[in-house]
C-alpha positions in Angstrom: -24.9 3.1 -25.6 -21.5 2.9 -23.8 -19.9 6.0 -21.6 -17.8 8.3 -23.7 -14.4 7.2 -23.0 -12.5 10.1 -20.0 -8.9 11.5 -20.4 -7.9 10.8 -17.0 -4.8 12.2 -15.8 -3.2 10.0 -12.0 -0.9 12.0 -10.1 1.9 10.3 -7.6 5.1 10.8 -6.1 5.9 7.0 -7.0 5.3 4.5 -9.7 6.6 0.9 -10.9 9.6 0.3 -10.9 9.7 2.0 -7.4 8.9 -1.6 -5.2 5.7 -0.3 -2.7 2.2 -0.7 -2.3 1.0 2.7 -3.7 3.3 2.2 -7.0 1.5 -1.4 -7.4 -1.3 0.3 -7.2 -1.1 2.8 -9.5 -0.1 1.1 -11.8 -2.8 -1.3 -11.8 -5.6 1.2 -11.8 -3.4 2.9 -14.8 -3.4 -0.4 -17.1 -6.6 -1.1 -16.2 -8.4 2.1 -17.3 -6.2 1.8 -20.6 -7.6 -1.3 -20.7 -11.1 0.2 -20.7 -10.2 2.5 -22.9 -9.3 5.8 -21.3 -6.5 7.9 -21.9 -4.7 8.3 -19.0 -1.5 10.5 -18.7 0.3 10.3 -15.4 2.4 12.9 -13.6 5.4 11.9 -11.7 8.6 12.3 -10.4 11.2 11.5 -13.5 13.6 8.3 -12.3 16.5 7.2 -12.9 15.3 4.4 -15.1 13.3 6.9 -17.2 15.2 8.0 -20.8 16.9 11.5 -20.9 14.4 12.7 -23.8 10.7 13.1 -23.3 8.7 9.8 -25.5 6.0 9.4 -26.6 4.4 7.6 -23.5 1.2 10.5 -22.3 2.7 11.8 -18.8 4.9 14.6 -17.5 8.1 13.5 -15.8 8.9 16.1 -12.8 11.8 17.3 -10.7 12.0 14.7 -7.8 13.7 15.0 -4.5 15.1 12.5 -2.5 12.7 11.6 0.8 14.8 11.6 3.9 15.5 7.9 5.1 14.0 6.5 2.2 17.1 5.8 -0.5 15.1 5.6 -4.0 11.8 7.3 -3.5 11.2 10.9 -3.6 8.9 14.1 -3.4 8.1 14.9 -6.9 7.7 19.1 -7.5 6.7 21.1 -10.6 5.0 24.2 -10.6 1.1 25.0 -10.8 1.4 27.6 -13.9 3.6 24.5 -15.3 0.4 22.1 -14.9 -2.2 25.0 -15.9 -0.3 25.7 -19.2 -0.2 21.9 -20.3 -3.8 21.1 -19.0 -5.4 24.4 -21.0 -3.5 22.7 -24.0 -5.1 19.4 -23.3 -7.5 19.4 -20.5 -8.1 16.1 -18.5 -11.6 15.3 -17.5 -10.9 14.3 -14.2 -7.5 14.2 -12.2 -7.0 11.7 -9.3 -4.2 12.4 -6.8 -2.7 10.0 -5.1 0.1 11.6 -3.0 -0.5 14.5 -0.9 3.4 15.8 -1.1 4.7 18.9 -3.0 3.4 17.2 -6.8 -0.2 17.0 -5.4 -0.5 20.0 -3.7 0.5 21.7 -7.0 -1.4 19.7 -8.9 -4.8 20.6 -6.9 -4.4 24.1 -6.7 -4.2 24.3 -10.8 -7.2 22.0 -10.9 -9.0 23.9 -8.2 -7.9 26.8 -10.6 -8.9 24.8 -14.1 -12.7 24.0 -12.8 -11.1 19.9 -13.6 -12.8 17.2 -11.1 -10.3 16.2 -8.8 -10.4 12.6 -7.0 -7.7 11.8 -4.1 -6.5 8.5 -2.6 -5.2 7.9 1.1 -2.6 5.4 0.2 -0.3 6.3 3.2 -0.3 7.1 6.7 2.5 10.2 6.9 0.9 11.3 10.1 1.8 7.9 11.7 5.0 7.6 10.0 6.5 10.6 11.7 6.1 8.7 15.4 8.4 6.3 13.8 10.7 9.1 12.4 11.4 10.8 15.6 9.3 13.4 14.6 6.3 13.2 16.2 5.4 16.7 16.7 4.9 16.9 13.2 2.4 14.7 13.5 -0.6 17.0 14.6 0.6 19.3 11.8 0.7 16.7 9.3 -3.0 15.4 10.2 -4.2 18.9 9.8 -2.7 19.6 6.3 -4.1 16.0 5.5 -7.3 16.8 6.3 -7.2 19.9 4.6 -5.9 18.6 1.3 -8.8 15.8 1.2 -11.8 18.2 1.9 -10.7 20.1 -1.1 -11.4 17.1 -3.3 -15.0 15.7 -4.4 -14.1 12.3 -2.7 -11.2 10.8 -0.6 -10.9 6.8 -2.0 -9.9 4.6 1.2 -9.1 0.9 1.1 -9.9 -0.8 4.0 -13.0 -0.1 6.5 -10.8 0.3 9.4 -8.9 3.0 7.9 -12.1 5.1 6.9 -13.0 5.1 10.8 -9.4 5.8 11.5 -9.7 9.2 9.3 -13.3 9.8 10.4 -12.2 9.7 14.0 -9.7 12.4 12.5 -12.7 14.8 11.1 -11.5 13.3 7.7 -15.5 13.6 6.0 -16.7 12.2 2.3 -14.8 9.1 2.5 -15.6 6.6 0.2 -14.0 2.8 0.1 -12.4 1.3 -2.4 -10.5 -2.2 -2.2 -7.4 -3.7 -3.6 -6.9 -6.3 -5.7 -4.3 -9.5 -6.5 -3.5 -11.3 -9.2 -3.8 -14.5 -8.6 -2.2 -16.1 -11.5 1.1 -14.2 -10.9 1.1 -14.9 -7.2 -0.1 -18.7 -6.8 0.9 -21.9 -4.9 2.0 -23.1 -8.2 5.2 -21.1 -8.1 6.1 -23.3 -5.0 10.1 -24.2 -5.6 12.2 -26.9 -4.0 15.3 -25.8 -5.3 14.7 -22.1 -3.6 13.5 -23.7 -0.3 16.8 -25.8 -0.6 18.8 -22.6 -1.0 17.2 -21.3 2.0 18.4 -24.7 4.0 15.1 -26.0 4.5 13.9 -29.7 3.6 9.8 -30.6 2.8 8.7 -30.8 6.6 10.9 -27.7 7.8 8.8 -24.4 8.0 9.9 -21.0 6.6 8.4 -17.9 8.2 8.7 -15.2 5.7 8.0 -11.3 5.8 8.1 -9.5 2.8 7.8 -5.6 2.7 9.9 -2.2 3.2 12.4 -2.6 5.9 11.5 0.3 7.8 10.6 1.3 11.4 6.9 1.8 10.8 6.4 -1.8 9.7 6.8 -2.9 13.6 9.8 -5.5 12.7 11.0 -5.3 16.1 8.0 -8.3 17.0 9.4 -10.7 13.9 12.4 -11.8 16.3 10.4 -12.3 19.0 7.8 -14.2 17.3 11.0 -16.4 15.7 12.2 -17.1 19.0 9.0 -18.1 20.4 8.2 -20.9 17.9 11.6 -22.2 18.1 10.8 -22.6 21.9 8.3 -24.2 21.7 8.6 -26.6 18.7 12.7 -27.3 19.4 11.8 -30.8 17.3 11.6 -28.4 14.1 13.3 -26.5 12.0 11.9 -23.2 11.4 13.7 -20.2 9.6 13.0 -16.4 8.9 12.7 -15.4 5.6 13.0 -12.0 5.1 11.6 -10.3 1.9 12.1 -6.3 0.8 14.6 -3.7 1.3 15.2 -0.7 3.7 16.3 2.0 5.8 16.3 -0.7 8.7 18.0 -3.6 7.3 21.9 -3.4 8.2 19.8 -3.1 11.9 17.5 -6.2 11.4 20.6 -8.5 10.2 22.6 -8.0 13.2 19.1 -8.6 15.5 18.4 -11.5 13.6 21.5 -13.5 12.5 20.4 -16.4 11.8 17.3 -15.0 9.6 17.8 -15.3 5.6 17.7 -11.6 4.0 17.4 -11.8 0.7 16.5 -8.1 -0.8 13.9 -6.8 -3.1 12.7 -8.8 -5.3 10.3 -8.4 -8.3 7.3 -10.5 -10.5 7.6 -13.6 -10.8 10.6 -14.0 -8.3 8.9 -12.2 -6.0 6.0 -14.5 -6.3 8.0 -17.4 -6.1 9.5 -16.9 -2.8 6.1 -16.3 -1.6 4.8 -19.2 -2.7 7.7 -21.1 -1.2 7.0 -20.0 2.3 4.7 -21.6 5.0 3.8 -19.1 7.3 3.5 -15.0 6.6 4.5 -12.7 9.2 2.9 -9.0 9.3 3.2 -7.1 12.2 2.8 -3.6 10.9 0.2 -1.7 12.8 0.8 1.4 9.8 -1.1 -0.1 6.8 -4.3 2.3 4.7 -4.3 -1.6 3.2 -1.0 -4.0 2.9 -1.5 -5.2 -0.6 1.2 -8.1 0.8 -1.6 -9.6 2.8 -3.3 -10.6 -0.1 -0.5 -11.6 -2.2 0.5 -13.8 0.7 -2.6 -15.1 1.0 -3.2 -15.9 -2.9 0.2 -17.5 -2.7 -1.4 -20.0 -0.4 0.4 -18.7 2.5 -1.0 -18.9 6.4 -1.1 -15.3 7.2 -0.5 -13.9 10.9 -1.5 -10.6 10.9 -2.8 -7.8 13.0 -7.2 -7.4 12.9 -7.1 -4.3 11.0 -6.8 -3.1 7.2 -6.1 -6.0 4.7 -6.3 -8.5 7.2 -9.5 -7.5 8.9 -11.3 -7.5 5.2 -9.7 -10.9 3.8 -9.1 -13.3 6.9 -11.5 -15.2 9.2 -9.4 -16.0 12.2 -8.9 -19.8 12.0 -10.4 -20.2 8.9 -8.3 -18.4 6.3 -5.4 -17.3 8.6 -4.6 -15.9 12.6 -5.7 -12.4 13.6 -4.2 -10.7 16.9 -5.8 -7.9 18.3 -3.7 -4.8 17.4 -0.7 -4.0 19.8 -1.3 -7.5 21.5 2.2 -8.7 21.0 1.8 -11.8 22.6 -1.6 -12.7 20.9 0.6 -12.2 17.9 2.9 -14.5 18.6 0.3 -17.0 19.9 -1.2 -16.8 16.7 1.9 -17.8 15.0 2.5 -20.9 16.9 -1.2 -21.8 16.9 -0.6 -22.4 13.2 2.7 -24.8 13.9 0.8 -26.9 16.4 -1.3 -28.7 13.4 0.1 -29.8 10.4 -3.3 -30.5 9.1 -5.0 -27.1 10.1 -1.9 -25.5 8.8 -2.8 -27.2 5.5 -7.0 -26.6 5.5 -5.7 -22.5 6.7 -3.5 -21.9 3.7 -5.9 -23.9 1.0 -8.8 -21.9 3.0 -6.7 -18.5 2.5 -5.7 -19.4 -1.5 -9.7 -19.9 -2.2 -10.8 -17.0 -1.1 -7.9 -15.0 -2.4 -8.1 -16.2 -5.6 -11.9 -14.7 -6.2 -10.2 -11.0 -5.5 -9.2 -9.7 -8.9 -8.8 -5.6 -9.9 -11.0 -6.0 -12.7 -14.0 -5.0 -10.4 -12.0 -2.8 -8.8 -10.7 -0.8 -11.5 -14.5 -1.0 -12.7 -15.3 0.3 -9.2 -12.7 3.4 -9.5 -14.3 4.1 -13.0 -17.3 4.9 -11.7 -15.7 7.0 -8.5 -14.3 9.0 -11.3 -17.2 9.7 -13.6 -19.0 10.5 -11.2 -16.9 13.1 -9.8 -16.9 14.5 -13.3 -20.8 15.4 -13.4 -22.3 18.7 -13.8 -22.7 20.3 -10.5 -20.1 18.3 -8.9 -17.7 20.4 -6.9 -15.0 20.4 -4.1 -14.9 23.7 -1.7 -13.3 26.3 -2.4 -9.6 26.4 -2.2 -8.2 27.9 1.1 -4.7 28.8 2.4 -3.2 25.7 3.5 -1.1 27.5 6.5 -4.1 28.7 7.6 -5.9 25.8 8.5 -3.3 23.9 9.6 -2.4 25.9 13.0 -6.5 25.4 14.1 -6.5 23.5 17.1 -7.4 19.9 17.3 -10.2 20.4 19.8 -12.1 22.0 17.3 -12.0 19.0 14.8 -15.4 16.8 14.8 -15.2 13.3 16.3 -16.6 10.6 15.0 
């Protein structure tokens, strides 16, 4: 006898066509549950894309607010006697929350209130972020509301092994990991093009280093004209160009750093895939990442990924096998890496056939499968978070008395 089907309600401060790793995501795991057929509603932050009148899709569409630095992504808000009324008129099985910002917090306090199962995701590293902001004395305060937020759920989902030691080393507890996924028919050496590498200025034999991602100061970027510079050193003989991928806060700064680099924006499906596949060589020097769903992406596009030993890379690349690993913060092994990877045609060639074979065998379809189960289980009789507490409250304890792990 199958499992009952659950009515499973997501909650996020971002979503498709918002261009990040926690709206590709989301909307995976959403699709993919339809797929299995769940109802899922989802609660966000209305965008400007969305229609003025309410349709018939199953979600509520909230108040955003714009997120400083950040043009086009916002803090969602809506009230927790809003969320109680609708969810006593249709009550979800389980909720799972995947941004910890004004929306979330709401939405766990009238779960918490509700007796509904509540499931959270640590999709992104705010406490980090706010180094890179400037603001980094909010960065003790920000760990402690995190931590606090998480503990009141019945698990925290992680992707990537390095980040669950990360938080435990935090007194983050009841962590449980869940990977990402690709598709590898979208993104695929297939989508190779000649006419867009000849747009870039780049014959067959030229090599195209290529980032794509926000363009933002947590994302390291600094290290992509120093690794540029470096291969041009040493391999004069060649032609070798930056290609850079995404949109960003930092851009109009990164185009005057890096004038002779191609920038050419966001850009979406199979486009987006298409300019991956028509690289040689991925750049990712973010030191940031919960995962870095470009990794993968890159690598199922058959690309020779260069990448710090941690999150996505430390899961999906065998360090001269599959792609080149640095040890985080090692700038220079990070650029060594990189021109490792030029000094070979042929290794170049067994790397990026190495990194499409072993990307192309990580699908969602066992993911979302895997996040099923996270969520029914959190749904069982007897299954409870602890008991709701004042946020401010916990938040000014000091750090000495957090466990370490």
């Amino acid at each position: 006898m199958s499992a009952p089907s659950l009515h499973i309600t997501l909650i996020s401060e971002t979503y498709p066509p918002e261009i990040n790793g926690v709206a590709n995501t989301l909307w995976h795991l959403s699709e993919g549950l339809r797929l299995r057929g769940h109802q899922v509603e989802l609660v966000r932050p209305r965008q400007a894309s969305d229609p003025l009148t309410d349709d018939d899709q199953p979600r509520l569409l909230c108040h955003g607010w714009p997120l400083p630095g950040y043009p086009g992504l916002q803090w969602g808000q809506v009230s927790m006697h809003k969320l109680m009324r609708r969810w006593r008129r249709q009550r979800p099985d389980v909720l799972y929350i995947a941004t910890e910002g004004p929306l979330g917090l709401s939405a766990l306090r009238a779960a918490r209130r509700l007796g509904i199962a509540v499931v959270s995701g640590f999709h992104t590293n705010f406490h980090q972020y706010s180094n890179e902001y400037g603001l980094g004395l909010l960065s003790r305060l920000l760990t402690h509301y995190l931590r606090w937020f998480h503990r009141r759920t019945h698990t925290t989902l992680v992707p990537s092994v390095s980040q669950r030691l990360e938080l435990e080393r935090r007194g983050f507890d009841n962590l449980t990991l869940t990977a990402r996924g690709v598709d590898s028919q979208l993104f695929n050496p297939g989508r190779r093009s000649q006419a867009l590498r000849e747009q870039w200025g780049l014959g067959n034999d030229d090599i195209a280093l290529i980032y794509v991602g926000r363009l933002a100061p947590e994302k390291n970027l600094g290290l992509l004209k120093r690794c540029l510079h470096a291969a041009q050193q040493s391999y004069p003989q060649r032609h070798i160009k930056l290609i850079v991928v995404g949109d960003g806060p930092q851009r109009s700064a990164l185009q005057k750093q890096l004038p002779d680099a191609l920038f050419c924006g966001a850009q979406r499906d199979e486009t987006l895939a298409e300019h991956y596949a028509s690289g040689d060589i991925f750049l990712f020097p973010s030191l940031t990442e919960t995962f870095g769903n470009v990794v993968l992406e890159a690598l199922a596009s058959g690309l020779a990924v260069v990448a710090y030993d941690q999150a996505a890379a430390a899961q999906h690349i065998r360090h001269g096998h599959s792609g080149a690993l640095a040890m985080p913060g090692d700038e220079d092994a990070f650029i060594d890496a990189c021109n490792w990877l030029l000094e070979d045609a042929e290794a170049l060639r067994r790397v990026r056939l190495n990194a499409r074979c072993h990307a192309s065998r990580q699908g969602w379809p066992s993911i979302i499968e895997q996040f099923e189960g996270h969520l029914r289980d959190a749904c069982q009789p007897g299954r409870s978070a602890p008991a709701l507490q004042p946020a401010a409250t916990l938040a000014i304890k000091p750090e000495s008395s957090t466990p370490r792990g």
